[in-house]
C-alpha positions in Angstrom: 12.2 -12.7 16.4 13.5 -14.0 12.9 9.8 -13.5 11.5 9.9 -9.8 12.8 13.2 -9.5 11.0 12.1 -11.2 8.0 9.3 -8.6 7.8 11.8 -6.2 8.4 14.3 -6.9 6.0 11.2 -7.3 2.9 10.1 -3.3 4.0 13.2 -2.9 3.3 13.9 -4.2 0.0 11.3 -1.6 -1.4 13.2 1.1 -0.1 15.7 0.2 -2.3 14.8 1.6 -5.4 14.8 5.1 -3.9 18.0 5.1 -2.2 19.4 8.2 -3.3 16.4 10.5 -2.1 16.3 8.5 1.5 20.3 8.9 1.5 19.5 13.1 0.9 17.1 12.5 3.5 19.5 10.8 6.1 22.2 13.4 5.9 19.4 16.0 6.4 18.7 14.7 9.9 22.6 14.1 10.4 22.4 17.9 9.5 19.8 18.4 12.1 21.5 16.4 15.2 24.7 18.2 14.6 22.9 21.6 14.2 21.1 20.6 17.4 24.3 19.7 19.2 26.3 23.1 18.1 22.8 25.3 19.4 23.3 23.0 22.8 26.8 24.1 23.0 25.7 27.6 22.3 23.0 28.3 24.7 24.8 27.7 28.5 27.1 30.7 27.3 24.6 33.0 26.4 22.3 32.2 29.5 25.4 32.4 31.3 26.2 35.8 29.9 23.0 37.3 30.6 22.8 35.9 34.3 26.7 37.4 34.5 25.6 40.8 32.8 24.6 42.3 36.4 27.3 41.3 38.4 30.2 42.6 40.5 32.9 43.9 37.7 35.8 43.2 40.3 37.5 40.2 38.8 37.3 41.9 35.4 40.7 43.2 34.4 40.8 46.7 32.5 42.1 46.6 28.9 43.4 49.9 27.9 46.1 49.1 25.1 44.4 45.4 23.8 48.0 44.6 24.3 48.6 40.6 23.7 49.4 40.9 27.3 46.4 42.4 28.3 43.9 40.1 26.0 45.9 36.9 27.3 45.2 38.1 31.2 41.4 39.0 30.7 40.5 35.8 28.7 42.5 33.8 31.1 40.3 35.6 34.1 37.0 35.1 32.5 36.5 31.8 30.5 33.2 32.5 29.8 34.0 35.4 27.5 37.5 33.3 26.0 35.1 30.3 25.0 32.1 33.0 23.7 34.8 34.6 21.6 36.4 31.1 20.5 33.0 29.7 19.6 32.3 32.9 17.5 35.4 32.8 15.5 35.0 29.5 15.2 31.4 29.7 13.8 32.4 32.4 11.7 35.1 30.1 9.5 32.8 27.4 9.2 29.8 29.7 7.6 32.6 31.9 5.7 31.7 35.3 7.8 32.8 38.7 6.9 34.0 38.4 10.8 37.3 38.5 11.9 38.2 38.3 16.2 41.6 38.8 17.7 42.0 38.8 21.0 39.1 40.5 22.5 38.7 43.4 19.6 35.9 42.0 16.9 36.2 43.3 13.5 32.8 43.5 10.5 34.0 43.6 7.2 30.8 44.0 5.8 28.7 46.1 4.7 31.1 48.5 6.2 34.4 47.6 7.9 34.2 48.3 11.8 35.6 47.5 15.0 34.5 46.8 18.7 35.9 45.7 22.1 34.3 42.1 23.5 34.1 44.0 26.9 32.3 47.3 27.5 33.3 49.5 29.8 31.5 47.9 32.5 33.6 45.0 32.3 30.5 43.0 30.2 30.9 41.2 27.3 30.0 43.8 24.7 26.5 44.4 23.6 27.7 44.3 19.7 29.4 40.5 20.3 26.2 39.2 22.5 24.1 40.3 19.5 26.9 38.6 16.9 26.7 35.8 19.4 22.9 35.3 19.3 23.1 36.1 15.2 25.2 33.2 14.8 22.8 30.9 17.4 19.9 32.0 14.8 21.6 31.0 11.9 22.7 27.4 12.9 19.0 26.9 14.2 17.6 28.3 10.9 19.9 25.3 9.3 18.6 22.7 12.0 15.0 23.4 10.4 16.0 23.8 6.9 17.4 20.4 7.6 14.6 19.1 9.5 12.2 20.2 6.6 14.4 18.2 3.9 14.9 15.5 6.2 10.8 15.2 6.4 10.1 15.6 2.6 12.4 13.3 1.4 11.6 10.8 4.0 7.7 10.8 3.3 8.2 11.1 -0.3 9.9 7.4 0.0 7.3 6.5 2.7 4.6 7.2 0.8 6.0 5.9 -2.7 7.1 2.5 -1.3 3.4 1.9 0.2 1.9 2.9 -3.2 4.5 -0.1 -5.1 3.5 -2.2 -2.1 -0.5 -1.6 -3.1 0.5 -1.9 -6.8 2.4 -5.3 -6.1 -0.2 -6.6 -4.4 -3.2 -5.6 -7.1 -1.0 -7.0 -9.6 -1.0 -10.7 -7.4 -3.9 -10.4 -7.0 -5.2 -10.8 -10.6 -2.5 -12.8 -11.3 -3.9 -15.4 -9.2 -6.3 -18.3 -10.6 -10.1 -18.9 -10.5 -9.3 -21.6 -8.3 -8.0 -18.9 -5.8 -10.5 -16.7 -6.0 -12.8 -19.5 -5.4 -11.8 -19.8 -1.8 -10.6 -16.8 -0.8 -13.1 -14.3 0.6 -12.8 -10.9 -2.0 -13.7 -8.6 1.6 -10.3 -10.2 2.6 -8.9 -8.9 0.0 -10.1 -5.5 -0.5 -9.6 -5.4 3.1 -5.6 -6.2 2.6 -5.3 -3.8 -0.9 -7.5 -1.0 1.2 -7.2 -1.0 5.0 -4.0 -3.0 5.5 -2.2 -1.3 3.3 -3.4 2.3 4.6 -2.5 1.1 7.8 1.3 0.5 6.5 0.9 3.9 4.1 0.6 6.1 7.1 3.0 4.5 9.7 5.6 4.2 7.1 5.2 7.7 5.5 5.5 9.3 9.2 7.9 6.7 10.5 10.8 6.9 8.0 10.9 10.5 8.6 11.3 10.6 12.8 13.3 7.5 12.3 16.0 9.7 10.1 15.5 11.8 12.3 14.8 11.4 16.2 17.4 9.4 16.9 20.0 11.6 15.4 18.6 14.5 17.9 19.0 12.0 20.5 22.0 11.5 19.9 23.0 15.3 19.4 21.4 16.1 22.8 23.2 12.8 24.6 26.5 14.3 22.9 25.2 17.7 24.4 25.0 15.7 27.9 28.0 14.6 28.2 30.4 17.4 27.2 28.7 19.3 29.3 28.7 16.6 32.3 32.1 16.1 31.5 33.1 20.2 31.8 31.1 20.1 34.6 32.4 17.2 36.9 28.6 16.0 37.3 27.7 12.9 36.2 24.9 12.1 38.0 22.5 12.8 34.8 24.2 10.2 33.1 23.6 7.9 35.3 20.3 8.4 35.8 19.5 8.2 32.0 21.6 5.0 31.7 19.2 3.7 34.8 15.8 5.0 33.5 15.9 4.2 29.7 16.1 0.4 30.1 13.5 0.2 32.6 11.1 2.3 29.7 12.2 0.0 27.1 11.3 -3.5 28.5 7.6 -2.5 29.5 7.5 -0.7 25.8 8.8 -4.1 23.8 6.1 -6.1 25.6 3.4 -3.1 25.1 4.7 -3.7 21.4 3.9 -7.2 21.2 0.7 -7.1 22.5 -0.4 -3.9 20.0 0.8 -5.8 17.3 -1.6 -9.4 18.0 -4.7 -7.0 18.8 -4.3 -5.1 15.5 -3.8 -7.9 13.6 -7.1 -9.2 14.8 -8.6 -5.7 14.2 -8.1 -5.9 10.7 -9.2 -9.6 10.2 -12.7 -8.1 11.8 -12.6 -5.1 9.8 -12.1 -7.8 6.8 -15.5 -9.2 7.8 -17.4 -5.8 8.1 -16.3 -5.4 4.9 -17.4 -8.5 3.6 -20.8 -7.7 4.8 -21.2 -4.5 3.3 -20.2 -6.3 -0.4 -22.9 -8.9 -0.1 -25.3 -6.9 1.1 -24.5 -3.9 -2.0 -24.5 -7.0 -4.4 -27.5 -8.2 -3.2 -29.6 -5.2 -2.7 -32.4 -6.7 -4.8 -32.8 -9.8 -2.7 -32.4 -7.5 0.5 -35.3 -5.5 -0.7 -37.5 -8.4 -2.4 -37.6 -9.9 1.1 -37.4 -7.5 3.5 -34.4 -8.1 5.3 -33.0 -4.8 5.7 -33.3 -4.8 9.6 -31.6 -8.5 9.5 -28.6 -6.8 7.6 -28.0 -4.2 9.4 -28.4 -6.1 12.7 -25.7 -8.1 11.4 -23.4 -5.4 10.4 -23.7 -4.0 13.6 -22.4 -7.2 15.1 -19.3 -7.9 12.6 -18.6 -3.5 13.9 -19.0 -3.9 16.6 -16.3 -7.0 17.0 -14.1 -4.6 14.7 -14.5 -1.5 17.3 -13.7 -3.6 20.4 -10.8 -5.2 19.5 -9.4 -1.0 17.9 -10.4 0.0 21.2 -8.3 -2.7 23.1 -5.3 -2.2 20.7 -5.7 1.7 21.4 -5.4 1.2 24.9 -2.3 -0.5 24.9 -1.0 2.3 22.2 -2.2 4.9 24.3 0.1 3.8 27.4 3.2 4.1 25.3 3.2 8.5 25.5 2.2 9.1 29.3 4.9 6.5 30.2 7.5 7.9 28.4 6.6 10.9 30.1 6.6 9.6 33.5 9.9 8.4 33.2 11.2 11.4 31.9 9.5 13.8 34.3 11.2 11.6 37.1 14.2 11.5 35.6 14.0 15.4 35.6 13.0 15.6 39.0 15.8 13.4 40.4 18.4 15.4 38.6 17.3 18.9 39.9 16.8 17.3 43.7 20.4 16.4 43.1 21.7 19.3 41.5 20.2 21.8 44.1 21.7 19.5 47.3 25.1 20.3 45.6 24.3 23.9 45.0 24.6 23.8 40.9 24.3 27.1 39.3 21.8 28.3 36.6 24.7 28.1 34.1 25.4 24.7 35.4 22.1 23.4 35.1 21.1 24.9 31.2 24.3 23.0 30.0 23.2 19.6 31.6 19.4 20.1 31.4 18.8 22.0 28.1 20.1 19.0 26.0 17.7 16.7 28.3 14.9 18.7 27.9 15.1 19.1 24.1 15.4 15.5 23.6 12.0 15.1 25.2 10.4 15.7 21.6 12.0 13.4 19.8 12.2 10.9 22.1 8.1 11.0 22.3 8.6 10.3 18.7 10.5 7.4 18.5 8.0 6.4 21.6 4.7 6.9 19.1 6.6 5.3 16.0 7.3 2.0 18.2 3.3 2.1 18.9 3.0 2.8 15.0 5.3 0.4 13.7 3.8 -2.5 15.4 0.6 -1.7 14.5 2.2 -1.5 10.9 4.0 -5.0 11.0 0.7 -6.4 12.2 -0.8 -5.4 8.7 2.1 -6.0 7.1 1.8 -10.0 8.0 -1.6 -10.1 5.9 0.2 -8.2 3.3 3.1 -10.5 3.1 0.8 -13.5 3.4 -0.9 -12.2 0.4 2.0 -11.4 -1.3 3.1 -14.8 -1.2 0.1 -16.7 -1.8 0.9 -18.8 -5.3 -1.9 -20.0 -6.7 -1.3 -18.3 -10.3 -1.4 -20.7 -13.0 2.9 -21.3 -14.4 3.9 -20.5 -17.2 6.7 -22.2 -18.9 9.8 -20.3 -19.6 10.0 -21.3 -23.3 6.1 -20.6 -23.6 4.8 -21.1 -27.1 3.1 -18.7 -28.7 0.1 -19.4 -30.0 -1.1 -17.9 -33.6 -3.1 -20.1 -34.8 -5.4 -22.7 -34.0 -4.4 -25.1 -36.4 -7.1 -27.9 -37.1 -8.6 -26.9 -33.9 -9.6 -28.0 -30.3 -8.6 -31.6 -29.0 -9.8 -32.5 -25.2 -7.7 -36.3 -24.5 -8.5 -38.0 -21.6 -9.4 -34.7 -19.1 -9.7 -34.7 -15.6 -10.6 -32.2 -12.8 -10.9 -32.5 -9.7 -11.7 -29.6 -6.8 -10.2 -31.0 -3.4 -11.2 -34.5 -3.4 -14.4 -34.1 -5.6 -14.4 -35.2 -9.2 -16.0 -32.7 -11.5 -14.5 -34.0 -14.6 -13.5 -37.3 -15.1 -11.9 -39.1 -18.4 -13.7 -36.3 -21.4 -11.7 -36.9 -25.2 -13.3 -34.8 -27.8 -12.4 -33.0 -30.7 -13.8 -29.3 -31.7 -12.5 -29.3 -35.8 -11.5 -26.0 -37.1 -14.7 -23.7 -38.2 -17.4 -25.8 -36.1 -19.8 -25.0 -33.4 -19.6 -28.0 -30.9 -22.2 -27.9 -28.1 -22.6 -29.4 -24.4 -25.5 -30.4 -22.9 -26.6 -31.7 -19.4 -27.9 -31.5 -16.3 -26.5 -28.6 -13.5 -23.3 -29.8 -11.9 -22.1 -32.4 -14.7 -19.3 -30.5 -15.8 -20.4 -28.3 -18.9 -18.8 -24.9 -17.6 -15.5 -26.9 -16.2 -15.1 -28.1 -19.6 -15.2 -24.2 -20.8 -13.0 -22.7 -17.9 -10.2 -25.9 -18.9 -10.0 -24.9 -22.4 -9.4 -21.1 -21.6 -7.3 -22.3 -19.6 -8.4 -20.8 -16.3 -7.4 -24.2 -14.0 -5.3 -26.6 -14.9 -6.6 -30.3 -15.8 -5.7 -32.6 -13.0 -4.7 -35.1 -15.4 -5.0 -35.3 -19.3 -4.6 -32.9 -22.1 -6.1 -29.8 -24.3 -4.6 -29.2 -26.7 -5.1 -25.8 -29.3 -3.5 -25.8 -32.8 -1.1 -29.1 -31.9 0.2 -27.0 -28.5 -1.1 -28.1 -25.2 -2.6 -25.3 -23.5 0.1 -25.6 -20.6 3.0 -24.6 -23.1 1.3 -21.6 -24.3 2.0 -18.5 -23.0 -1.6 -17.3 -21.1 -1.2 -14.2 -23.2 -1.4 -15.5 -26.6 -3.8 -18.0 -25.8 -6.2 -16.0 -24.0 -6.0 -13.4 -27.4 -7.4 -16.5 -29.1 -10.3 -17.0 -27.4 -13.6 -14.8 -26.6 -15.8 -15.9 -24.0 -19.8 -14.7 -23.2 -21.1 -16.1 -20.0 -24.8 -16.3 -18.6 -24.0 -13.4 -16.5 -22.0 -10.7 -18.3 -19.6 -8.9 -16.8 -20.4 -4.9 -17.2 -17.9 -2.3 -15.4 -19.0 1.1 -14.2 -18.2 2.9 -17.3 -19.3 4.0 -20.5 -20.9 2.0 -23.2 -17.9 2.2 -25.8 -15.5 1.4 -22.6 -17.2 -1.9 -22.5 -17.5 -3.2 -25.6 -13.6 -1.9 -26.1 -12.7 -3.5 -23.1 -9.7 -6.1 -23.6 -9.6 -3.9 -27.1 -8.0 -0.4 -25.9 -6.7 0.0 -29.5 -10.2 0.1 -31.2 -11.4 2.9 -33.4 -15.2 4.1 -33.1 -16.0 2.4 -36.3 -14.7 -0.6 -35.2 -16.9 0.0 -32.3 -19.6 0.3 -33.7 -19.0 -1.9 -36.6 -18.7 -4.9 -33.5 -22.0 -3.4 -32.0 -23.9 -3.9 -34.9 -23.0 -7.3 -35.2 -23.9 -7.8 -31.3 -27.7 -6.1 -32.5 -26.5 -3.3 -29.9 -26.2 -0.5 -31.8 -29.7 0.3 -32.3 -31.0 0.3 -28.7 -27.1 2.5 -28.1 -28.4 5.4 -30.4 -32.5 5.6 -29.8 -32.8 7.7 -27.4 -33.1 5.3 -24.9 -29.8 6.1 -23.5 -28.8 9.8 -23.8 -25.4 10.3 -24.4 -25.0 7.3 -26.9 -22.1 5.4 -26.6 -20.8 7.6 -24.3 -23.6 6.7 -21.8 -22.4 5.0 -18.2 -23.7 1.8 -18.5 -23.7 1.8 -14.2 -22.5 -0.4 -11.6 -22.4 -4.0 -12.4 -24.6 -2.6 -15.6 -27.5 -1.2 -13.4 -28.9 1.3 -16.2 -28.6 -1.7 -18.8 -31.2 -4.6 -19.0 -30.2 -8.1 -19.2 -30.9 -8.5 -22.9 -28.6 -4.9 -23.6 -26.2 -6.1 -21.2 -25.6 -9.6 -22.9 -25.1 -7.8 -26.4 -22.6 -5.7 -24.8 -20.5 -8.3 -24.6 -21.2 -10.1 -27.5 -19.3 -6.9 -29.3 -16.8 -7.2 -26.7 -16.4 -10.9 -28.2 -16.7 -9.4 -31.8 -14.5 -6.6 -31.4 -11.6 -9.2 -30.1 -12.4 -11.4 -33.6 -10.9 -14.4 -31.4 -10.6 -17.7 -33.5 -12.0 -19.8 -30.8 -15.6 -18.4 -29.3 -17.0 -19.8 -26.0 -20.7 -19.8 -24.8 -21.8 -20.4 -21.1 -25.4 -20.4 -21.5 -25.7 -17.0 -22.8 -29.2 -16.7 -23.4 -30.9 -18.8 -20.6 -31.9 -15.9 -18.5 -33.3 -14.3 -20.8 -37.4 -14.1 -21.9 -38.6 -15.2 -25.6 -37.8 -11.8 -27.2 -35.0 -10.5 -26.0 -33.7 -14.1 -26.7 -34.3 -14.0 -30.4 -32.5 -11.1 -30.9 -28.9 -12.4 -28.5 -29.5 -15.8 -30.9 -29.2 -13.2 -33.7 -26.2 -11.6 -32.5 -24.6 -14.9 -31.3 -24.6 -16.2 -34.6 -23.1 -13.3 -36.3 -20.3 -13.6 -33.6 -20.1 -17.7 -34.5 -19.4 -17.3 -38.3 -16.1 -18.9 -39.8 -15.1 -19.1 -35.9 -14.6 -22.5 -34.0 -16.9 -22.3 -31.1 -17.8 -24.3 -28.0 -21.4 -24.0 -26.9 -22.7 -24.7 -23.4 -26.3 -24.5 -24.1 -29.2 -24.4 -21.1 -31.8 -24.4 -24.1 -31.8 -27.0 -26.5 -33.3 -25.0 -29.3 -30.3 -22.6 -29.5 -28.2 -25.6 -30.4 -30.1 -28.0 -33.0 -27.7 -27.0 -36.2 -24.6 -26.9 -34.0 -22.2 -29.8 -35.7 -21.6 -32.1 -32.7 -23.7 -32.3 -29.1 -22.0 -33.8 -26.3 -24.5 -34.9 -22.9 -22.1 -34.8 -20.0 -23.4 -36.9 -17.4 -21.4 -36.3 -13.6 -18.5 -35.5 -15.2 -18.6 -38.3 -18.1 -19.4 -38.1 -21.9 -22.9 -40.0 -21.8 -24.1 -39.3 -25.8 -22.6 -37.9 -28.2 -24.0 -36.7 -31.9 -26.3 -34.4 -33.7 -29.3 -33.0 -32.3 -31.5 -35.5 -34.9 -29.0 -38.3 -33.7 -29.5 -37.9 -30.4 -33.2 -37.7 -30.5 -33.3 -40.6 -32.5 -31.6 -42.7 -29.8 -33.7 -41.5 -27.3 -31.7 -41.6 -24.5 -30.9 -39.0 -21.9 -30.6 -36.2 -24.4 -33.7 -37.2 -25.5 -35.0 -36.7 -22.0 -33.3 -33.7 -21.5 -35.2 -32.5 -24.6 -38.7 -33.8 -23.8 -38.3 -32.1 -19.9 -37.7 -28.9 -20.9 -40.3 -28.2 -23.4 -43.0 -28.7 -20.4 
């Protein structure tokens, strides 16, 4: 129970910030259960006015003079027409009505002033007051709805603007979070939890603020409704079969709750996986199609749906049992009262007072049935919301962060350690990388070289040790500035579904087209940009994940993505290793244009890209095995040495 409330109470924190429009939006639906309750009030009269207009005129005393006298005798013989005529006047000083009564003669002030007698000369209320009557029923019904329609756009309007912060609080964790997170999270979790989860809660919540401004209010007008007109009656019987029935409906639809909620929030841990499968299988189309497997992958889909439609289908079927028993319990309710009320003789009059406000309730009662169904489905994805929301695996930054302008005499690396869970990737590495120098790292897969590069951008933390950037140790930087210092290519660049110039201005919104281009020349881009090759030039979409690039256009990309940023500090994760013997000379090109009077770090898969670079350092599992220039090195014939002779062959 406190974890329900918990989630509770955090919905409604992001109501907060919208107060004033969900406040507009309560008083509507106040509006609309006290319209309700006046039409209640209303309709027994004029039902019993029409069932009245046929009968026996003998009780009816004849006015002649509308004496005081006269007016007292007849409204004190007929209370129907003395609380018609009350209610009128009454209605008519509360909507400021050119409508004056006194007694039993009604007078119109507008357009034209004009008179009338409440009681015809048939001894029936007049036709003129019945029509003021049903005028004035109109009116307060045509404010229940004005209401009802605020009450539902204000409501939504918060509903939905509270789920979209909700989506935009959780995209923004998301990123926020490290590599480390990413690392061993699966990413159709999360697009499941920014996508279906939080549709999930968009819709429930959107639908359910409004009916829960607003059904209960009508309840509540009817119930009011009920018992004036139980207590004007002397029958209390529907009370008390109302006060019997509505606990036995609520118990059976708290445990339906509970079991709705479980099912859905296994529902959308499946419909995590089917997503999941669809993601590798779109990322991997080429391997799907290399070997065939396209009849394995969509056997397996079908399995991870079909898991997802089972347990929907089991969650429906609890949700599904909420409306029909409401409606049992209702319709029995119903029943009970009118095999009551005809044992007793009750009259039509009678049974329009005490079953009218019954009846209408039956609407918004089904509503606050189908929101209980909703809003357990909803807390059920607002669990894996929350979870998300407070996963914490972001890097910290300091309070007093530094910020970092210059790289001083460079990059210093004392003592670094890393470890992932219990295994050592990095263990005990001290280096420097002086100010203007290219420093490379060489050794076999698995010994450490791309930790080493992640650590100094400072995407994990060192588990121990120090790097330290212009005197400041990464750690009391502020992620901002020292990010802004440093550019980063990687063996597999990173292209998004957008335009050429979008790319290589990415992480550089403020770049003019001759910077642009300027960068892309550098990179060696700019030719292959403006042959012909690609259309619309730099305006070209480069496709998803770079599909209408090839790898040697898609590495230059973001080379002038790196030259465009004119970072201080370059790093290189084996940028040209995938790449074949042409394509390769002309990235080498562009990297070295991007390495001039820049301090970089090198992590080189091919030993010939590195030979001038001023220092090579062999990691060996995690541990600085040589260290010198590529002549050095050779000449001490050791394991770069080895490294060197193995990879010519």
């Amino acid at each position: 129970m406190a974890g329900k409330q918990y989630l509770y109470f955090r919905l409604l924190a992001f109501l907060k910030p919208y107060w004033f429009r969900l406040t507009i939006g309560l008083l509507a639906g106040m509006l609309v259960g006290g319209s309700l309750f006046v039409t209640l009030m209303m309709l027994p009269q004029m039902v019993g006015t029409v069932s009245a207009a046929g009968a026996s005129t003998e009780r009816r005393i004849e006015v002649k003079n509308d004496t005081p006298a006269e007016t007292e005798a007849l409204l004190k013989n007929d209370p129907q027409l003395a609380k018609i005529l009350g209610q009128a006047q009454d209605a008519a000083e509360k909507f400021k009505l050119p409508v004056t009564i006194k007694g039993t003669r009604v007078t119109i002030h507008w357009p034209e002033e004009f008179s009338f007698s409440a009681v015809d000369d048939g001894g029936r209320v007049a036709w003129q007051l019945f029509t003021l009557y049903a005028v004035l029923f109109m009116l307060v019904w045509a404010c229940k709805n004005i209401a009802h329609y605020i009450n539902g756009y204000c409501t939504r309007w918060v509903g939905v603007r509270v789920v979209a912060d909700m989506r935009d609080k959780l995209f923004c964790k998301l990123t926020g979070q490290s590599l480390k997170f990413y690392g061993s999270t699966d990413s159709g979790q999360l697009i499941s939890r920014v996508s279906n989860d939080v549709q999930a809660l968009e819709y429930t919540v959107s639908h359910s603020v409004e009916d829960l401004t607003n059904a209960p209010l009508q309840v509540l007008g009817c119930l009011a409704a009920v018992i004036v007109a139980c207590r004007e009656n002397n029958n209390f019987m529907l009370l008390i079969i109302l006060g019997v029935s509505f606990p036995l409906l609520l118990v059976p639809l708290n445990l339906l709750g509970r079991i709705i909620r479980r099912r859905y929030r296994k529902s959308y841990a499946y419909i995590a996986s089917v997503i999941t499968r669809m993601r590798e299988v779109f990322f991997g189309i080429r391997a799907v199609k290399a070997y065939h497997t396209e009849d394995y992958e969509v056997r397996r889909f079908k399995q991870a749906n079909r898991k997802y439609y089972r347990k929907v289908i089991g969650a429906t079927r609890m949700q599904m049992l909420i409306k029909p028993m409401t409606e049992l319990v209702i319709v029995i309710a119903t029943v009970v009262f009118l095999i009551y009320s005809y044992s007793n003789g009750a009259t039509i009059t009678q049974l329009t007072a005490l079953l009218a406000p019954a009846l209408m309730a039956y609407r918004p009662i089904k509503d606050i049935a189908k929101v209980i169904g909703m809003f357990h489905q909803s807390m059920a994805a607002a669990e894996r919301v929350f979870e998300t929301l407070d996963t914490n695996m972001e890097l910290a930054e300091k309070t007093d962060a530094v910020e970092l302008t210059d790289i001083g005499d460079g990059i210093v690396l004392k003592d670094v350690k890393f470890n992932y869970g219990e295994r050592s990737i990095v263990d005990g590495v001290s280096f420097t990388i002086p100010r203007g120098h290219v420093v490379a790292v060489v050794g076999e897969t698995g010994s450490g070289k791309s930790t080493l590069a992640n650590l100094i951008a400072r995407f994990y933390d060192v588990s121990s040790g120090s790097i330290s950037i212009g005197g400041h140790d990464v750690r009391d930087c502020s992620i901002g500035s020292l990010r802004r210092m440093i550019g980063v290519v990687n063996q597999d660049p990173v292209i998004f579904n957008e335009s050429i110039r979008a790319n290589i201005a990415y992480g550089s919104p403020d770049a003019t087209d001759e910077e642009i281009i300027s960068a892309a020349k550098l990179a060696k881009a700019h030719d292959f940009i403006v042959n012909g090759t690609h259309k619309e030039g730099y305006d070209s979409p480069a496709g998803e994940n770079g599909f209408m690039l090839s790898g040697g256009e898609k590495q230059r990309i973001t080379i002038a993505r790196a030259i465009l940023r004119n970072p201080p500090i370059l790093i290189l994760d084996e940028a040209t290793s995938a790449l074949d013997n042409v394509t390769e000379k002309l990235v080498q090109d562009a990297l070295e244009q991007a390495m001039k009077d820049r301090t970089v770090f090198v992590i080189a898969h091919r030993l010939s890209t590195i030979e001038h670079a001023d220092r090579i350092i062999v990691l060996d599992k995690g541990r600085i095995a040589e260290s010198g220039t590529h002549q050095e090195l050779l000449a001490q014939g050791g394991l770069y040495y080895k490294l060197n002779q193995s990879r010519k062959q």
